[in-house]
C-alpha positions as CSV (number, residue, x, y, z in Angstrom):
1,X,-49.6,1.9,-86.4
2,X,-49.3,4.8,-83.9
3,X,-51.5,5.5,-81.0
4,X,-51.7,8.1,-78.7
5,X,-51.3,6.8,-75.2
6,X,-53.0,8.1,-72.3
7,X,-52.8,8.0,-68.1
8,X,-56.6,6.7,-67.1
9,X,-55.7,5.8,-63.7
10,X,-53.0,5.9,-61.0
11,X,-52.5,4.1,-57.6
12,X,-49.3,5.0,-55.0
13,X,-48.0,3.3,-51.6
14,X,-45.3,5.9,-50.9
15,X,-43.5,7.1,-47.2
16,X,-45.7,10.2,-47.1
17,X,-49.0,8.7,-48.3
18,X,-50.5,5.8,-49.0
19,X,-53.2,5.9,-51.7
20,X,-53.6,9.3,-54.0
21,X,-55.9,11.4,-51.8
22,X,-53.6,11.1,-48.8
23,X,-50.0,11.6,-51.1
24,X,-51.2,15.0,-53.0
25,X,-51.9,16.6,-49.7
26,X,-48.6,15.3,-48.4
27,X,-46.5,16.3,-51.4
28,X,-48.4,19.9,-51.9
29,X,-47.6,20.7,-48.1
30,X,-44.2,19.3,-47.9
31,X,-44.7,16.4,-45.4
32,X,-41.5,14.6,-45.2
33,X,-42.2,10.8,-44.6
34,X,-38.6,9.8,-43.6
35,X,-38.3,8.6,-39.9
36,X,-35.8,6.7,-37.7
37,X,-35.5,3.5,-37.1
38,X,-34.7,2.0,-33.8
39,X,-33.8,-1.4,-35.9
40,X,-31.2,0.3,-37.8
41,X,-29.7,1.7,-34.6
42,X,-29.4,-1.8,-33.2
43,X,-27.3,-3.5,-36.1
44,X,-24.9,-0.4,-36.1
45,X,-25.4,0.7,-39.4
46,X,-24.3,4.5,-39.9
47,X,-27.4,5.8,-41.7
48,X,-30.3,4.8,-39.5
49,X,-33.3,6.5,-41.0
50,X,-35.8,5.2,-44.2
51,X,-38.5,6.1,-45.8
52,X,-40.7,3.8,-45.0
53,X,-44.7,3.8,-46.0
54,X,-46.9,3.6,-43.4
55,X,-49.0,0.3,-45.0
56,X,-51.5,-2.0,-43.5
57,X,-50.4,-5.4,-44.3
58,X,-53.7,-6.7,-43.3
59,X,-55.6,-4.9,-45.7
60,X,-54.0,-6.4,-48.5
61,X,-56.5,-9.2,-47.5
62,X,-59.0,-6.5,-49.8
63,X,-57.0,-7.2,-52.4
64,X,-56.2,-10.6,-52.4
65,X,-57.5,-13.8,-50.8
66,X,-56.5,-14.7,-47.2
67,X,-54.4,-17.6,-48.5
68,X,-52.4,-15.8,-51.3
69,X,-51.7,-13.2,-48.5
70,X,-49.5,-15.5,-46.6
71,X,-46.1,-14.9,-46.3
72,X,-46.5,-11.7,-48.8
73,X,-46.0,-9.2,-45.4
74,X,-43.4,-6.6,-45.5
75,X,-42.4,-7.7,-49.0
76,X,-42.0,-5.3,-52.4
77,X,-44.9,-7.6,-53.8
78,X,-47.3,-6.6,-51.3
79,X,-46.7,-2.9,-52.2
80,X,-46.8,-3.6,-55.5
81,X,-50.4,-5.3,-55.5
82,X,-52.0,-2.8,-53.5
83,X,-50.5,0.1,-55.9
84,X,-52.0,-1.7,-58.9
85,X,-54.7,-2.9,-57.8
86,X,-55.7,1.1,-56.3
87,X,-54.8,2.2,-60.3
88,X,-57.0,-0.4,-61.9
89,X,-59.9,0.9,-59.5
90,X,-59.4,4.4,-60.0
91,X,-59.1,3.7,-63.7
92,X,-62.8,2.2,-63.1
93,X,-62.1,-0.9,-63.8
94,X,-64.0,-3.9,-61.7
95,X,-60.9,-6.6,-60.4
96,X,-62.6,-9.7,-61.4
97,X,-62.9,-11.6,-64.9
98,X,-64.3,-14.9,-66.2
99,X,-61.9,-14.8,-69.2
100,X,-58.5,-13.0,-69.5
101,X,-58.2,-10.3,-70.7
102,X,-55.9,-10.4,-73.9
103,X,-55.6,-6.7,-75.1
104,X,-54.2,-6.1,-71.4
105,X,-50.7,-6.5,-70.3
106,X,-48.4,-5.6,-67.5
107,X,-45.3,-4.2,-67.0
108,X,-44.0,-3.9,-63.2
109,X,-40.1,-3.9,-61.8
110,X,-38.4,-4.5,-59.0
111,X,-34.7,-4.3,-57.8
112,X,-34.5,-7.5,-56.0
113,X,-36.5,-10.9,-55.1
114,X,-37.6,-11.1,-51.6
115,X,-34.4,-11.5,-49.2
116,X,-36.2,-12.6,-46.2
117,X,-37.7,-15.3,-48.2
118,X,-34.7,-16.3,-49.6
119,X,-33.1,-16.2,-46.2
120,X,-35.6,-18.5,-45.2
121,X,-34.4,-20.7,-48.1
122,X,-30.8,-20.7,-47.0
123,X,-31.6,-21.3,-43.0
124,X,-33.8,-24.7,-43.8
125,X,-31.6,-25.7,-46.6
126,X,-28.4,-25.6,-44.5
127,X,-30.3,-26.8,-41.9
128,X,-31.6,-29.9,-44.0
129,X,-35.1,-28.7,-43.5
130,X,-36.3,-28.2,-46.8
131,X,-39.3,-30.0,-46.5
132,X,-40.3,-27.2,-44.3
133,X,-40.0,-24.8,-46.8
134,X,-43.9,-24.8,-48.2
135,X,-45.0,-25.0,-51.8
136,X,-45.2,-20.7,-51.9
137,X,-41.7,-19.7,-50.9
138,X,-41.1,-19.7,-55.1
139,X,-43.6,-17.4,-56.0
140,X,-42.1,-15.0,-53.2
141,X,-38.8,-14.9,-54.2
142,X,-38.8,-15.0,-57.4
143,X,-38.5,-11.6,-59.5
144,X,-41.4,-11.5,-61.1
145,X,-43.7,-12.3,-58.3
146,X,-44.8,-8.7,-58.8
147,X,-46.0,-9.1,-61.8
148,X,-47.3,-12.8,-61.5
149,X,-49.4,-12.0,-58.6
150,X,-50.7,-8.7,-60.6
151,X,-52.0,-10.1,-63.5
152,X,-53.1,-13.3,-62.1
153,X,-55.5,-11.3,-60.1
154,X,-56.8,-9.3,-62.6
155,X,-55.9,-11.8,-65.9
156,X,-54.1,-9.6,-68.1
157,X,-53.8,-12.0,-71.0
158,X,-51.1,-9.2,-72.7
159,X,-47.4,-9.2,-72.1
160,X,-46.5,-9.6,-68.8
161,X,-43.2,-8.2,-68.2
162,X,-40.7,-7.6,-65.0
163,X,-38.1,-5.2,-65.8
164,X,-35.1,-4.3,-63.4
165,X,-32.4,-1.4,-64.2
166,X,-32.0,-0.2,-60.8
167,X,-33.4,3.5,-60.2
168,X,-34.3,3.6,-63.6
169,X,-36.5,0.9,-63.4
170,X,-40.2,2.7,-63.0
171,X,-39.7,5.0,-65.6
172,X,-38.7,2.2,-68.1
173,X,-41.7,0.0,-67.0
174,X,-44.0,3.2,-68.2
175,X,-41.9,3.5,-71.3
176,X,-42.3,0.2,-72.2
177,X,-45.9,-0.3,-71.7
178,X,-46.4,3.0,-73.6
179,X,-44.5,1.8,-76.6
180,X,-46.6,-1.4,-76.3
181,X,-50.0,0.7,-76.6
182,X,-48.4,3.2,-79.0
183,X,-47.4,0.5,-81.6
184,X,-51.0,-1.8,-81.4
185,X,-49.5,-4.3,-79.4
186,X,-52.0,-4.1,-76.9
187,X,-55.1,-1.5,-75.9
188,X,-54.3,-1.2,-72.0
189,X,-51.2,-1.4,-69.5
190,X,-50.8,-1.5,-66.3
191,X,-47.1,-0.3,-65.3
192,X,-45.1,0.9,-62.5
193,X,-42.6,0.1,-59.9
194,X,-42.0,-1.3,-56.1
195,X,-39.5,-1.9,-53.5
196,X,-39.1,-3.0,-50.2
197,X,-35.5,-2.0,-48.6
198,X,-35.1,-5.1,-45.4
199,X,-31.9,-4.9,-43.8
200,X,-30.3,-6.7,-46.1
201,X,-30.8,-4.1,-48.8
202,X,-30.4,-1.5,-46.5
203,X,-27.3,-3.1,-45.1
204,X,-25.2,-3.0,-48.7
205,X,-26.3,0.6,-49.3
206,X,-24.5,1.3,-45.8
207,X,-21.5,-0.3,-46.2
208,X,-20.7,1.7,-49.6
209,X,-21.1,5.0,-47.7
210,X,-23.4,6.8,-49.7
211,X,-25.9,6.9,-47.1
212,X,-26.9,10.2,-45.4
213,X,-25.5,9.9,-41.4
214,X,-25.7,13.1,-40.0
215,X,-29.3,13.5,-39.5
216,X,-30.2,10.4,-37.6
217,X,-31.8,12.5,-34.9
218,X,-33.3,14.7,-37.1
219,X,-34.9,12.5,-40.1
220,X,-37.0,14.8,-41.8
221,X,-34.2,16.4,-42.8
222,X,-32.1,13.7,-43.8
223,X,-32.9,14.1,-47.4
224,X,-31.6,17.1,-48.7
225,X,-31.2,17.2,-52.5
226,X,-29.0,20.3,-54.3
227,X,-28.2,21.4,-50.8
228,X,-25.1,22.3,-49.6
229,X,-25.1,19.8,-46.4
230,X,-26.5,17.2,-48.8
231,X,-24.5,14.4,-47.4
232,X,-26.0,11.0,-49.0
233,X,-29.6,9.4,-49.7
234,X,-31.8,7.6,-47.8
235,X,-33.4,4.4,-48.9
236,X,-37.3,4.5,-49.2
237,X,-39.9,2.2,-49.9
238,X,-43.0,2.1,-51.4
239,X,-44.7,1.4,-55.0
240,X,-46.2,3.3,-58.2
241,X,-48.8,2.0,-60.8
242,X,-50.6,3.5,-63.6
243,X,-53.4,2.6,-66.2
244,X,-52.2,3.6,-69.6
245,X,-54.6,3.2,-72.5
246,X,-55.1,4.3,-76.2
247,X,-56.4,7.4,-76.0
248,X,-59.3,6.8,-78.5
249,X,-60.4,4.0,-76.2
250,X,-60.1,5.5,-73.3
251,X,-62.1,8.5,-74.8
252,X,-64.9,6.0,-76.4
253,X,-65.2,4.7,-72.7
254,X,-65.7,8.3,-71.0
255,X,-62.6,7.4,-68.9
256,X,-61.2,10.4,-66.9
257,X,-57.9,10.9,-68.3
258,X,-54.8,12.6,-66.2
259,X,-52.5,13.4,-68.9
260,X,-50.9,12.1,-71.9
261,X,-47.4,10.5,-71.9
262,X,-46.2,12.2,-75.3
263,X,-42.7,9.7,-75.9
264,X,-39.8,8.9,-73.8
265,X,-36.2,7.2,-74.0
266,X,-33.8,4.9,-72.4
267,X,-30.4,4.4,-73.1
268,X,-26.9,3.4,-71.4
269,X,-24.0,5.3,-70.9
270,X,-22.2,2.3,-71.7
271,X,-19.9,2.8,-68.7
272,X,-17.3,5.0,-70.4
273,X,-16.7,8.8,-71.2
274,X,-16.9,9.0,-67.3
275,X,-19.5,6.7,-66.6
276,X,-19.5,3.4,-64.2
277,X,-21.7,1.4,-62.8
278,X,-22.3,4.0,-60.0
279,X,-22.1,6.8,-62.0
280,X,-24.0,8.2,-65.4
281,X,-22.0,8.9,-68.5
282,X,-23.4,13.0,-68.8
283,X,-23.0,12.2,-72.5
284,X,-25.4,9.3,-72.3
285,X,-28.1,10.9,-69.8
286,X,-27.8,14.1,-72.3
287,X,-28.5,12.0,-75.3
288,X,-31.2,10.2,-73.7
289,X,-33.0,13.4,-72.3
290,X,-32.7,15.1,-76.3
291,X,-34.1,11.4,-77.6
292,X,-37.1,12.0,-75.4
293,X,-37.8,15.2,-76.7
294,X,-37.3,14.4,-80.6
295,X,-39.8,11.6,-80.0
296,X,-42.2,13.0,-78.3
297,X,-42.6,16.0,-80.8
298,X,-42.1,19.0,-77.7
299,X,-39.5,21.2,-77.8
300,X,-37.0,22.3,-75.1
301,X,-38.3,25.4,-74.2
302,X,-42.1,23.7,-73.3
303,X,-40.8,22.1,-70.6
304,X,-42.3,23.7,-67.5
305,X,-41.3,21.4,-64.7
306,X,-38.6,18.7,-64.7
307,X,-38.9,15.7,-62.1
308,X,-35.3,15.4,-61.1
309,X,-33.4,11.7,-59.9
310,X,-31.5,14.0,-57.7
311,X,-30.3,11.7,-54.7
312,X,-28.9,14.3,-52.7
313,X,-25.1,12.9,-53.3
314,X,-22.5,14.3,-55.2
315,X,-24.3,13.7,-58.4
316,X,-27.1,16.3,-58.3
317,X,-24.8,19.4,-59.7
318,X,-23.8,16.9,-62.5
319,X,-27.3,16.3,-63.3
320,X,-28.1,19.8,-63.4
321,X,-25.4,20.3,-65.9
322,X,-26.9,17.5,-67.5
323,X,-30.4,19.3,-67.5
324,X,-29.1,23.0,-68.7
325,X,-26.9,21.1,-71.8
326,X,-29.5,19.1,-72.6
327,X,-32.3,21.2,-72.2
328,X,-30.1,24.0,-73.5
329,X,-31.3,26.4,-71.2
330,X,-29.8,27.9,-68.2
331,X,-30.3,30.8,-65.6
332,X,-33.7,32.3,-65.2
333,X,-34.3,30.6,-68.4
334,X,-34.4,27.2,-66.7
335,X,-37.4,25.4,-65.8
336,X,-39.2,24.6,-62.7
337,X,-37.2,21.6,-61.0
338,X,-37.8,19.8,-57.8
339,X,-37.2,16.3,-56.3
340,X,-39.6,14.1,-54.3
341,X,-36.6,12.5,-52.5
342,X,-36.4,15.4,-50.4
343,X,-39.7,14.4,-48.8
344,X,-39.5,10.3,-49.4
345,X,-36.1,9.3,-49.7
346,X,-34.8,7.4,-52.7
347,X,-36.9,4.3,-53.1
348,X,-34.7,2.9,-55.4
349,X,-36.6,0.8,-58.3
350,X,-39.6,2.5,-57.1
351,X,-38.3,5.9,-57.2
352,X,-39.6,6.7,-60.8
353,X,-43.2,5.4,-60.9
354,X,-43.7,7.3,-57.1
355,X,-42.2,10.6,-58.8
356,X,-44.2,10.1,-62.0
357,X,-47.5,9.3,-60.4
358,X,-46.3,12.7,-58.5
359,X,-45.4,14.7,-61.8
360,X,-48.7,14.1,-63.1
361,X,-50.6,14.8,-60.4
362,X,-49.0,18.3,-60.6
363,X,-50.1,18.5,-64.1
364,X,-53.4,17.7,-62.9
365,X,-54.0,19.7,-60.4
366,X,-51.8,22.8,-61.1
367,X,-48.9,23.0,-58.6
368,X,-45.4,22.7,-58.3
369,X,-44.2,20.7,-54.9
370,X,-41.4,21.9,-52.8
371,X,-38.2,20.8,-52.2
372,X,-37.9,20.8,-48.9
373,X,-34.3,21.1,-46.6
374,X,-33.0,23.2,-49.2
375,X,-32.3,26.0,-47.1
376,X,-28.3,26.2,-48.4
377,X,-28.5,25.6,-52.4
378,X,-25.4,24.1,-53.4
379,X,-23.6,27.3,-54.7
380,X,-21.9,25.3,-58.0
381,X,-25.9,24.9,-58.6
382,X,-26.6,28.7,-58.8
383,X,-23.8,28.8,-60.7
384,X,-26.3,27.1,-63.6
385,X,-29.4,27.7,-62.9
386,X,-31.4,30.7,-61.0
387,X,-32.6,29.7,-57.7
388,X,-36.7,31.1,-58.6
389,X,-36.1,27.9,-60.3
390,X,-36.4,25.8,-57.2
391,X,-39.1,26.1,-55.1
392,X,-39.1,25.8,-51.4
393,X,-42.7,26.5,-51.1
394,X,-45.6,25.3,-52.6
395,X,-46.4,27.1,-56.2
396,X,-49.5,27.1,-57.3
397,X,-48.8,27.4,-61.3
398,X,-50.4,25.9,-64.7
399,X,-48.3,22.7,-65.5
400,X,-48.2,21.6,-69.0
401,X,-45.2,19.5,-69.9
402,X,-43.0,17.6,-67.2
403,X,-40.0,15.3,-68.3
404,X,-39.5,13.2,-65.3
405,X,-36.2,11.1,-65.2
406,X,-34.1,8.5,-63.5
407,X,-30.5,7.5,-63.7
408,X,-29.8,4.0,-62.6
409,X,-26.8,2.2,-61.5
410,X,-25.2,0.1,-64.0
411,X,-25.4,3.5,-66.0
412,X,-28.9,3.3,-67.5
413,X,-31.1,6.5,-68.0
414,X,-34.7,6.8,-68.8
415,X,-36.7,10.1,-69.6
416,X,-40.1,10.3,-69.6
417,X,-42.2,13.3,-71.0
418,X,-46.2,14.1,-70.0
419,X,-48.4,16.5,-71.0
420,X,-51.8,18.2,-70.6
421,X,-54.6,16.8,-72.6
């Protein structure tokens, strides 16, 4: 059995926009939503700017009752639910169900459990306070409390999965609930990503250097992917969800569909030829981006627009390499390519669900967003690829296949590729 799978709805907590009205105008003007943090400043760390959505924890009380909301403030799980629970809605689907619903499943990563609850854990524990601790603390630090909390509120009866491979993590949740629906394992999925970067998080990044510092009074600029002065990421937060369903049933049901998510791959680099567990193998991410294509039927030269990972380290002529070999096109021949990061920052586990539900809605609406702060392209990049290539203004432009990608630490790549329906 093989289905073609379908994107019915689409939900998005990100650090320019929260909710999808609010996030296309931010991304089709080029709103940075990186700013500084006086927190940061205060514990000394180098890079002291984030992307940071700007959420209203209350309001999650619309989502969920006032006693599950509890201790979920400022959390990855709190972004999470209200990124889902906006895709269900906009898929037109009502939250509540008598029975569960058992042709529905959910796949939803993160990076890491909840460190302030776990911190919490530690201080009472040491303290010989555990009794303190509350029966809840659990379900907040454990993993999948994304994913528990998701389908418990709208009982998905399906596979309900947490996945984690670091960057790569959102586009692997999408491929995996895609293969799901593709193969007749189950009719609907709803997939995605979150993160919430605390201090602690925030903190390790810092102490490895591979922060941006030079922009700390200047944050929209911070980010600055395939430039020149590119001179480290900055940590984001936020989360991405999407509805995917069989296309007949979604069709049947007069759904509104955004696009169709024609095949994708994952792979590992194995850590050799190159690669570590900070750095892709170019063989792997090559192999993975060529897998994608064979398995989704499109050929190289359809692509118009590739969603870059492109952190705004070192890395991003590599993965332009990457892109021409793989893609086997270079020059003027090259497609469109652009990174959200310049405008959110790297959200980490989130970053590929945020830049997918981005990708499609450039599909949708017919656009391709800038890249902003890219006012000194890295010359060894126009070295491969023609700079008409990347936009630093909005183009308005028919979009009908984007591959979207992520590269994750541990060397893990996934590849996703969408289409017009």
């Amino acid at each position: 059995m093989s289905r073609r799978v379908v994107v019915t709805g689409m939900g998005v907590v990100a650090p320019n926009g929260v909710g999808l009205p609010a996030f296309l105008a931010a991304i089709q003007a080029g709103v940075s939503g990186i700013r500084f943090v006086p927190q940061y400043q205060e514990l000394n760390f180098s890079c002291q700017v984030a992307g940071t959505p700007e959420f209203n924890w209350e309001g999650l009380t619309n989502y969920i009752s006032e006693v599950s909301f509890h201790g979920l403030k400022a959390t990855n799980i709190g972004y999470g639910i209200a990124a889902a629970l906006d895709a269900w809605a906009d898929a037109g689907y009502e939250y509540n169900t008598d029975t569960p619903r058992w042709d529905t499943g959910c796949v939803f990563g993160n990076s890491i459990a909840d460190t302030e609850a776990m911190k919490n854990v530690i201080t009472k524990v040491d303290n010989k306070e555990a009794k303190k601790l509350g029966s809840r603390v659990v379900e907040q630090a454990m993993n999948s409390g994304v994913t528990s909390y998701i389908s418990g509120r709208l009982g998905l009866g399906n596979k309900v999965v947490t996945n984690s491979v670091a960057c790569a993590t959102g586009t692997q949740a999408i491929l995996m609930g895609y293969e799901y629906i593709k193969h007749g394992y189950a009719t609907r999925m709803l997939v995605g990503s979150t993160e919430h970067v605390d201090t602690y998080v925030y903190g390790a990044f810092d102490s490895m250097r591979v922060l941006s510092r030079k922009f700390n009074d200047a944050p929209e600029k911070a980010s600055r992917p395939m430039s020149l002065t590119a001179g480290g990421f900055v940590p984001g937060s936020g989360a991405g969800a999407l509805v995917l369903e069989d296309m007949e049933y979604a069709l049947a049901r007069g759904a509104h569909i955004y696009a169709e998510v024609r095949g994708g791959a994952t792979n590992s680099g194995g850590q050799r030829g190159g690669g570590s567990m900070t750095a892709p193998n170019p063989e792997g991410v090559i192999r993975c981006v060529q897998d994608a294509l064979r398995i989704s039927g499109i050929d190289a030269s359809q692509i118009d627009l590739v969603s870059g990972h492109l952190t705004a380290t070192m890395a991003d002529k590599q993965e332009i390499q990457n892109w021409a070999t793989a893609l086997g096109r270079r020059g003027s021949s090259f497609p469109m390519i652009n990174s959200l990061k310049s405008m959110i920052g790297h959200c980490l586990s989130a970053a590929g669900s945020i830049e997918t539900v981005a990708s499609i809605l450039q599909i949708q609406h017919g656009f391709v967003h800038p890249n902003i702060n890219l006012e000194d392209p890295n010359p060894e990049i126009e070295e491969i690829i023609n700079m008409d290539c990347l936009p630093t203004k909005l183009v308005k432009k028919e979009i009908n296949i984007v591959a979207k990608a992520n590269f994750g630490f541990g060397d893990v790549n996934s590849c996703l590729l969408f289409s017009k329906i």
